[in-house]
N, C-alpha and C positions, 0 to 999 in steps of 0.2 A: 146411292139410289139403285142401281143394282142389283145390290145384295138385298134390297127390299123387295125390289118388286121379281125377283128369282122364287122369295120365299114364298111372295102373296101365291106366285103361280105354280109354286112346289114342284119346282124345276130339279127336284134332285139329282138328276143328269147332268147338269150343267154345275152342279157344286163340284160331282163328283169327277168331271172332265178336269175342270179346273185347278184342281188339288193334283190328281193324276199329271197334265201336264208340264205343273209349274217345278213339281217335285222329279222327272224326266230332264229339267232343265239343272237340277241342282238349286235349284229356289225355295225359301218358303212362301207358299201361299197366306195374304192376306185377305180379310172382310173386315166390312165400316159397316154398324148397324146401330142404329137409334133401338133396336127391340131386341136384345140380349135375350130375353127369355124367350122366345119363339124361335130366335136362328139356334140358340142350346138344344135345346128341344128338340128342331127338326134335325140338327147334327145326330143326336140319340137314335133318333127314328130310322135314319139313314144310314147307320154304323159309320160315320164320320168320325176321326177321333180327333176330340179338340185339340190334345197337346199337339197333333201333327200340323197345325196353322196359326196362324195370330188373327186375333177379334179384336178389335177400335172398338169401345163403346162410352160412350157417353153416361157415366156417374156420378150423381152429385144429391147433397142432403135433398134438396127444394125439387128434383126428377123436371130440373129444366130437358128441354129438349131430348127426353125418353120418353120410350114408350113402355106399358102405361105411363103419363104423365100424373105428378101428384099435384101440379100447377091448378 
């Protein structure tokens, strides 16, 4: 939920803390997102680079519980 509603409010600040501090820890940073194509997206816009984190996302033929839904 989170990671949803950072992106609705295009909190890019707060991705970009998050990554920066987890990565200061020796950690990799993760995100859970029902909306793959939007968190891609705003990672691009933000020069976020994906392979530097791990993305949860939710795939499947029938786009249960994605966003867009094909339901």
């Amino acid at each position: 939920m989170i990671t949803g509603l950072c992106l609705a409010l295009n909190l890019d600040w707060f991705f970009q803390f998050y990554i920066d501090y987890l990565h200061k820890l020796g950690l990799t940073p993760g995100f859970n997102s029902g909306n793959f194509a939007l968190l891609f997206q705003k990672f691009q816009e933000w020069n976020i680079t994906v392979g530097d984190v791990v993305i949860a996302v939710l795939f499947n033929k029938v786009g249960f519980q994605m966003v867009p839904s094909r339901v």
